[in-house]
KEPA-184818 format. One record per atom (N, C-alpha, C): residue number from 1; atom name; x, y, z. Coordinates in Angstrom, 1 decimal. Last residue first. Example, Ala and Ser with C-alpha at 12.3 -4.5 7.8 and 13.67 -1.06 7.14 Angstrom:
BEGIN
<atom 2, "N", <12.8, -2.2, 7.1>>,
<atom 2, "CA", <13.7, -1.1, 7.1>>,
<atom 2, "C", <12.9, 0.0, 7.9>>,
<atom 1, "N", <13.2, -5.7, 7.8>>,
<atom 1, "CA", <12.3, -4.5, 7.8>>,
<atom 1, "C", <13.2, -3.3, 7.8>>,
END
This chain:
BEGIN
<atom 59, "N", <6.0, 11.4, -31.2>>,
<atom 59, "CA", <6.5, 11.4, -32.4>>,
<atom 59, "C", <7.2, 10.1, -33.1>>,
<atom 58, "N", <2.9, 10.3, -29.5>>,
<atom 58, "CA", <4.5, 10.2, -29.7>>,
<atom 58, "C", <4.7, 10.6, -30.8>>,
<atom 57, "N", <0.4, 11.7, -27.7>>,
<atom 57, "CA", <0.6, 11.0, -29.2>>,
<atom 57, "C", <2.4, 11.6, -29.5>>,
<atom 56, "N", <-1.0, 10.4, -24.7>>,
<atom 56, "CA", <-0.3, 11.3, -25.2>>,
<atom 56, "C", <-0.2, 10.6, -27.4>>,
<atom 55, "N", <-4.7, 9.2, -25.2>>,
<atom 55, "CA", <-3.4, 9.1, -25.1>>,
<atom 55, "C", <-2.3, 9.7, -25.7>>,
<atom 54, "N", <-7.3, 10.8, -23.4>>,
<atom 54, "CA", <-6.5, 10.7, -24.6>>,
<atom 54, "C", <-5.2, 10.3, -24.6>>,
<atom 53, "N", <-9.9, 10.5, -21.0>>,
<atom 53, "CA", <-8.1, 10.4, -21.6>>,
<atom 53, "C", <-8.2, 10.2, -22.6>>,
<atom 52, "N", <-12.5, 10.7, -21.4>>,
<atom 52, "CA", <-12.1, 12.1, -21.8>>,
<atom 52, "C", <-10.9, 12.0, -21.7>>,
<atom 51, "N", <-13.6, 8.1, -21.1>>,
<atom 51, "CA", <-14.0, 9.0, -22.1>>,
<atom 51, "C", <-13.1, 10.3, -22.5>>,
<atom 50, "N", <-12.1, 6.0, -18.7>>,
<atom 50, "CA", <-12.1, 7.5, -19.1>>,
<atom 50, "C", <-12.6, 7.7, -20.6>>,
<atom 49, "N", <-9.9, 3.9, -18.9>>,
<atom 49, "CA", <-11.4, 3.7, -19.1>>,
<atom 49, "C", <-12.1, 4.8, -19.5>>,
<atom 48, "N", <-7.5, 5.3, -17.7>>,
<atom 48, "CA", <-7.8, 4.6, -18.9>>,
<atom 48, "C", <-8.9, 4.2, -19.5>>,
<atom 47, "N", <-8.6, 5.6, -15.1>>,
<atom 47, "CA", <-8.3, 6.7, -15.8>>,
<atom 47, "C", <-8.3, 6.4, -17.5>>,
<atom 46, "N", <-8.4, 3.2, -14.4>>,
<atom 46, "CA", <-9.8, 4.3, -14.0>>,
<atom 46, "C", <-10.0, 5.2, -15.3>>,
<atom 45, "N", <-6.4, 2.2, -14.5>>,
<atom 45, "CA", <-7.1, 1.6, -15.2>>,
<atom 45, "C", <-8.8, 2.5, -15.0>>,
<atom 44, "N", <-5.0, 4.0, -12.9>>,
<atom 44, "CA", <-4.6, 4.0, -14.4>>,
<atom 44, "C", <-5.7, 3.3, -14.5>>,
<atom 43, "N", <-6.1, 3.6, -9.9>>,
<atom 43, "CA", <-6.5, 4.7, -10.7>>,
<atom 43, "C", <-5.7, 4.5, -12.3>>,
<atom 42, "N", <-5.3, 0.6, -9.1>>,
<atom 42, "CA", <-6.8, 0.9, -9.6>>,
<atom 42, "C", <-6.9, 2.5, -10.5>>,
<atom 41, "N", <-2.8, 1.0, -9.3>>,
<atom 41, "CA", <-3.2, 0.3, -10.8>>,
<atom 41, "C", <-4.5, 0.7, -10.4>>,
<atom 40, "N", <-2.3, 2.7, -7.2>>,
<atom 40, "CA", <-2.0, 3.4, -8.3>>,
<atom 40, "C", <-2.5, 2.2, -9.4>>,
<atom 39, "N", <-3.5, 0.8, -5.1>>,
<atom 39, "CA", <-4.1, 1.9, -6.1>>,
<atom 39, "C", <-4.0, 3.0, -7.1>>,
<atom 38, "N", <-1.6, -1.4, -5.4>>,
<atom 38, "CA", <-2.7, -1.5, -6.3>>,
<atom 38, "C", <-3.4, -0.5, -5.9>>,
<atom 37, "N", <0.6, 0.4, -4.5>>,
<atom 37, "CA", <1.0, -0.3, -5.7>>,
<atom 37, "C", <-0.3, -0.5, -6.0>>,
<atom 36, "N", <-0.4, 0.9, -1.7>>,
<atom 36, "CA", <0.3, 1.5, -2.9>>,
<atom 36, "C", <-0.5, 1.4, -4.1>>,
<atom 35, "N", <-0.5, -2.0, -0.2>>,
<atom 35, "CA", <-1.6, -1.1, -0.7>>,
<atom 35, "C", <-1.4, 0.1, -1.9>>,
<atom 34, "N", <2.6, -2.5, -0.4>>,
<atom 34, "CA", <1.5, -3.3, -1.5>>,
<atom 34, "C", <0.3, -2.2, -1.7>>,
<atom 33, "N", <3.1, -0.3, 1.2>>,
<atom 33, "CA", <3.7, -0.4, -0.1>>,
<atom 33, "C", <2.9, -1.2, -1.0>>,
<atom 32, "N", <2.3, -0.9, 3.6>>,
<atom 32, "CA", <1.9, 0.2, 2.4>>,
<atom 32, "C", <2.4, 0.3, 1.7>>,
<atom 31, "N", <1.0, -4.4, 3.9>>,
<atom 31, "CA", <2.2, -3.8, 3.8>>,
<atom 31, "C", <1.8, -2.3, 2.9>>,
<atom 30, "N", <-2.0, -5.2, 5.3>>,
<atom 30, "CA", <-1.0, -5.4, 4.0>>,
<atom 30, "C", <0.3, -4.2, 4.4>>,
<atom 29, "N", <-3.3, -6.9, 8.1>>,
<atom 29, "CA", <-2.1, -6.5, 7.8>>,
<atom 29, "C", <-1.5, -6.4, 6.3>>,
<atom 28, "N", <-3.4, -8.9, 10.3>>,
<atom 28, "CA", <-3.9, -9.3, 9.1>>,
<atom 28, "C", <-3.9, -7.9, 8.4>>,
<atom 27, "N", <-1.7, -9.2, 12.5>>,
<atom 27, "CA", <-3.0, -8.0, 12.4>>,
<atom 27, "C", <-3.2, -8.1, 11.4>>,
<atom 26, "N", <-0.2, -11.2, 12.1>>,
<atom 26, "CA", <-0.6, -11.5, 12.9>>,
<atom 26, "C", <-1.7, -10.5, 13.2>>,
<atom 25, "N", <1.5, -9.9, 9.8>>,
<atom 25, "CA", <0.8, -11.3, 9.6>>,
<atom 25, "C", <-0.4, -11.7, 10.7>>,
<atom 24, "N", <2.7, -7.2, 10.7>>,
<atom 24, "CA", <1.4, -7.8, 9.4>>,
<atom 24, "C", <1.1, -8.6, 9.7>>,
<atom 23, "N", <4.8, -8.8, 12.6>>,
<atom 23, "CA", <3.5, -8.2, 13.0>>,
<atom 23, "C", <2.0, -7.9, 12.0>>,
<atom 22, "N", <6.2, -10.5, 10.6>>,
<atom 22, "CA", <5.1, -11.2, 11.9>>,
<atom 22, "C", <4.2, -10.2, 12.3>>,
<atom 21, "N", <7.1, -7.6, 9.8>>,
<atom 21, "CA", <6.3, -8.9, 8.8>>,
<atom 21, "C", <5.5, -9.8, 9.6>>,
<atom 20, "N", <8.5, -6.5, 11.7>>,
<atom 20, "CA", <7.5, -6.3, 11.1>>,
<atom 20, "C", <6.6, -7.1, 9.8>>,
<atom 19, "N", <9.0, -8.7, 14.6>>,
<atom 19, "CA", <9.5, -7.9, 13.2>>,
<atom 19, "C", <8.3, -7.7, 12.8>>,
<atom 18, "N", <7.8, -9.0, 17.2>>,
<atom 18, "CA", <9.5, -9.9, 17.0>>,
<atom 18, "C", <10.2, -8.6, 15.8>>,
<atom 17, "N", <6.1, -7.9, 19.6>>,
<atom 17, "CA", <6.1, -7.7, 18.6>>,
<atom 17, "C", <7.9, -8.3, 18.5>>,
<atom 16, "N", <5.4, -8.8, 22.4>>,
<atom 16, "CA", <5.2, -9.8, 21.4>>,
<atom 16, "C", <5.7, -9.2, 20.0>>,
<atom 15, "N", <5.6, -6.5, 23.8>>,
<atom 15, "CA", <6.5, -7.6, 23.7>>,
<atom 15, "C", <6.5, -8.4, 23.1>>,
<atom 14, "N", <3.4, -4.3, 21.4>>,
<atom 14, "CA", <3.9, -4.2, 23.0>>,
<atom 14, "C", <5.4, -5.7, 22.8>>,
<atom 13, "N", <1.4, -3.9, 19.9>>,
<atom 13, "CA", <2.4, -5.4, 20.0>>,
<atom 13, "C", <3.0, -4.8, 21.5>>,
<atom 12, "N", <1.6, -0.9, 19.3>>,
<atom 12, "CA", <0.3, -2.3, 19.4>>,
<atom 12, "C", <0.8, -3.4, 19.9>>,
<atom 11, "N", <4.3, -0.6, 18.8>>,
<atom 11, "CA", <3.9, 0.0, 20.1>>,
<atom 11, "C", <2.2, -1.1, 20.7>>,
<atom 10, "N", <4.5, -2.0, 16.7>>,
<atom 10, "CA", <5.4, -2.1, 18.0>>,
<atom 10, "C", <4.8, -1.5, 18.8>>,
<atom 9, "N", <2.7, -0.6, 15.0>>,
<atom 9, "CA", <2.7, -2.2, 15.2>>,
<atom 9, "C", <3.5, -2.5, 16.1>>,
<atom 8, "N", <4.0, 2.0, 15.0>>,
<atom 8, "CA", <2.5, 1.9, 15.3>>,
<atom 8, "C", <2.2, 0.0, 15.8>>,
<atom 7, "N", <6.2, 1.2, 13.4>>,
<atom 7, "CA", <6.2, 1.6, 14.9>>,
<atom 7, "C", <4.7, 1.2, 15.6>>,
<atom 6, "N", <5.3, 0.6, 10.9>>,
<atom 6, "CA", <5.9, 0.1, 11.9>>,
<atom 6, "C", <5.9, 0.3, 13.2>>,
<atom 5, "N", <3.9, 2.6, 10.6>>,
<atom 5, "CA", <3.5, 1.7, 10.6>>,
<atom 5, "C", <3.8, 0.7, 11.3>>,
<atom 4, "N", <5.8, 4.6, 9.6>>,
<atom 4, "CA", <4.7, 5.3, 10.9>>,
<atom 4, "C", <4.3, 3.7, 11.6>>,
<atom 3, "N", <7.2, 3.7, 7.9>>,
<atom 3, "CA", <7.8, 3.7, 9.4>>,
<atom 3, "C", <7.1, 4.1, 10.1>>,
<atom 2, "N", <5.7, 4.2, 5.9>>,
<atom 2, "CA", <5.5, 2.8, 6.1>>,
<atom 2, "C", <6.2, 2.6, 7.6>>,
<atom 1, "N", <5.9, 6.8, 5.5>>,
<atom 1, "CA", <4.6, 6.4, 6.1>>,
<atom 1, "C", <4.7, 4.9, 6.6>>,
END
């Protein structure tokens, strides 16, 4: 997905596009990989909060 991105920012960019980090920067822009990363923390801490998770129980 993050190469759909990219491109997608090259093709938006047309000749100004240099790399893909100037192009985030310049379309204010997170990286999907950050977006990722904080929704898998928003759903554990959802899920964690949860009345009805129970935490596995280790031997």
């Amino acid at each position: 997905m993050e190469n759909v991105q990219k491109t997608a920012c090259g093709v938006i960019l047309g000749s100004t596009y240099t790399n893909y980090d100037d192009a985030l920067t310049s379309s204010i822009l997170p990286k999907l990989s950050t977006r990722h990363r904080e929704a898998l923390g928003e759903t554990g801490e959802g899920t964690a909060a949860s009345p009805r998770f129970t935490p596995p129980a280790f031997p």
